[in-house]
C-alpha angles and dihedrals in degrees: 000000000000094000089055091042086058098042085056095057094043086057090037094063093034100051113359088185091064096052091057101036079057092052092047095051091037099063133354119315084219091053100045094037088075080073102048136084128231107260086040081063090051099048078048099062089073099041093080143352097242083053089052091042090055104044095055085063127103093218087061095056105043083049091052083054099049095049092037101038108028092128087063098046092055087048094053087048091076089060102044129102100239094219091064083060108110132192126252116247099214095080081193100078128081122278090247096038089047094048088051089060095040086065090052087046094095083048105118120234114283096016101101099066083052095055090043086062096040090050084045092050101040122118142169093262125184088032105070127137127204126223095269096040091063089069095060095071120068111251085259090060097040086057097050092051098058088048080052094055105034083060098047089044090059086040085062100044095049082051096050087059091047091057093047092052087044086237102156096172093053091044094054091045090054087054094053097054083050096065099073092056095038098055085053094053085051097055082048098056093056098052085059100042093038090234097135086063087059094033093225096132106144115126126194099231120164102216094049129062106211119240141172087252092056090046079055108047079048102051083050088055093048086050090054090044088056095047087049087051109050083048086052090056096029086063095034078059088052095053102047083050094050086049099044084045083050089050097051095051095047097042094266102290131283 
């Protein structure tokens, strides 16, 4: 075994394509995809005629969802109508993993490698921070706003399925679960960029009409950030206070 497992790394430096051209020909494709990214699958599609024939079906790649973007597909169940729920034809797999594809079932052919690609390729856009624009929010800020965009990016995910299965009303409902975290990368935003001192607010997001109601909610968020902030610094001068009073008494350290 450990000579084999050797012999496979040293392949596996020398000529990547061989090691997995030797897996693929070695078990299932369907049952080794699951472990592979989606460039290696690629890569994989001219290693052997049974990978290529596998990865041009459907099964493979609903199967590749629901293994690679569960998270996604049991977020998309909470918006969906539960009679448009269907039941997985293959009675071998598990009850979760079969309701999953039975979700993916309406899906028409070819459309499930496309919305592999589209989940692998989604992002929070318009709200991205650089590098330098990070330091300009507190740590506590800084926190919110990845919660913030972990979540929307899993909002949009969920959206991009229900697209693709031309569900509307699940579509709407998942916008409007947007709006919350949305309005509060937006008040971020602003922080960073020093628009609420200007008051020019408004984002063009594609998922949200602006309104007067949503400057508002923002402005009230702003408010609330500002509060939060002045009682961060008001305790970090505290602090330094308590430390410099603890100083004096003890001879000022070491």
């Amino acid at each position: 075994v450990v000579l084999l497992c050797v012999s496979l790394y040293t392949i596996s430096c020398e000529t990547p394509d061989m090691l997995e051209s030797f897996f693929l020909q070695s078990a299932p494709v369907h049952d080794l995809a699951p472990l592979l990214g989606y460039d290696d699958l690629r890569r994989c599609a001219f290693s052997c005629r049974e990978a290529r024939n596998a990865i041009s079906q459907d099964s493979l790649w609903k199967a590749l969802l629901v293994s690679h973007f569960k998270a996604v597909l049991t977020h998309l169940e909470q918006f969906r109508d539960p009679s448009e729920q269907r039941d997985c034809p293959d009675r071998q797999v598990g009850q979760e993993r079969g309701r999953m594809l039975g979700v993916l079932v309406p899906l028409p052919a070819g459309v499930a490698r496309q919305v592999y690609f589209h989940l692998m390729t989604t992002s929070s856009q318009p709200f991205v921070l650089q590098p330098r624009a990070r330091l300009v929010l507190e740590i506590h800020e800084l926190k919110d706003w990845n919660q913030y965009q972990r979540k929307l990016v899993l909002h949009r995910q969920a959206e991009a399925f229900a697209e693709a299965l031309q569900d509307q009303q699940a579509v709407q409902k998942i916008w409007e679960a947007m709006l919350p975290d949305t309005l509060e990368l937006i008040a971020l935003q602003a922080l960073v960029t020093g628009a609420q001192k200007t008051g020019n607010i408004k984002m063009d997001v594609p998922w949200m009409t602006w309104s007067s109601d949503k400057e508002q909610t923002v402005m009230r968020i702003l408010s609330r950030r500002t509060d939060q902030r002045r009682t961060w610094l008001r305790k970090q001068r505290d602090f330094l206070l308590q430390d410099l009073s603890y100083q004096g008494r003890h001879g000022g350290g070491l």
